[in-house]
N, C-alpha and C positions, 0 to 999 in steps of 0.2 A: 152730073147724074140726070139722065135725061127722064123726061114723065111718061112712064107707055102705058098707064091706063087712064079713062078718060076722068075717074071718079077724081085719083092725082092731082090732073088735070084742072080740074072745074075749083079744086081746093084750093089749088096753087093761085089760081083768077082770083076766087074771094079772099084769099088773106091779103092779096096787093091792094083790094079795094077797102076793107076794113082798117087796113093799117094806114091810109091814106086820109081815109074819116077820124078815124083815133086822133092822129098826127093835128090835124085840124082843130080838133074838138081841146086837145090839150092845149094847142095854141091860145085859144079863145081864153081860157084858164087862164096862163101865164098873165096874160094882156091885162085881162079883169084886174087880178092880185096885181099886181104893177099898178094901176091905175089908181087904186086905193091904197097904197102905198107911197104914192106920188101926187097925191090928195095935198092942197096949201091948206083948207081951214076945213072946220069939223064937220059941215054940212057938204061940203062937195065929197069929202070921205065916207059920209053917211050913205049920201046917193052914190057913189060908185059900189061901195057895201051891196046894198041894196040888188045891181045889177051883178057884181059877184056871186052871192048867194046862191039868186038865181040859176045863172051858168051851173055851178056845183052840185045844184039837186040836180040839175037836167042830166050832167053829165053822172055822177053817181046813178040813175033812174036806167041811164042804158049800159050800165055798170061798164062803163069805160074804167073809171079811177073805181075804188074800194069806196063804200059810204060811210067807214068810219074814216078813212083819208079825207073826203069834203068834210065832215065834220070837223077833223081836227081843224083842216084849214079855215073854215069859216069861223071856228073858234076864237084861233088866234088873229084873225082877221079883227073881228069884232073887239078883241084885247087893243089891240090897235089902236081902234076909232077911239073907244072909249077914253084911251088913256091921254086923246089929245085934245090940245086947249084951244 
């Protein structure tokens, strides 16, 4: 289906770039949560925590993911850390 008006057009441009950013931005995500998950003692899982977080406000602020989704994940994130020795 071909795009014959320019406004189409200009849409079809920005969802390629947006979803490109997203793709990205969710990446970063994954990584974080891996990283704290993959955490050996309770202080390098604190600090990965820490830069998780982060990523999740950021990413929830330009409503990428949902902000009660960073929530919950930081949540359980945080059940995580705590629960290790």
């Amino acid at each position: 289906m071909p795009l014959r008006h320019k406004s189409a057009q200009k849409r079809a441009r920005q969802t390629v770039k947006r979803t490109e950013k997203n793709k990205l931005y969710k990446a970063k995500i994954r990584t974080a949560i891996k990283k704290v998950l993959e955490a050996k003692d309770k202080t390098a899982a604190e600090k990965e925590l820490k830069t998780a977080v982060t990523i999740l406000d950021k990413v929830a602020a330009k409503r990428i993911i949902h902000k009660n989704n960073a929530a919950n994940r930081k949540s359980s994130l945080t059940r995580f850390v705590n629960k290790m020795k």
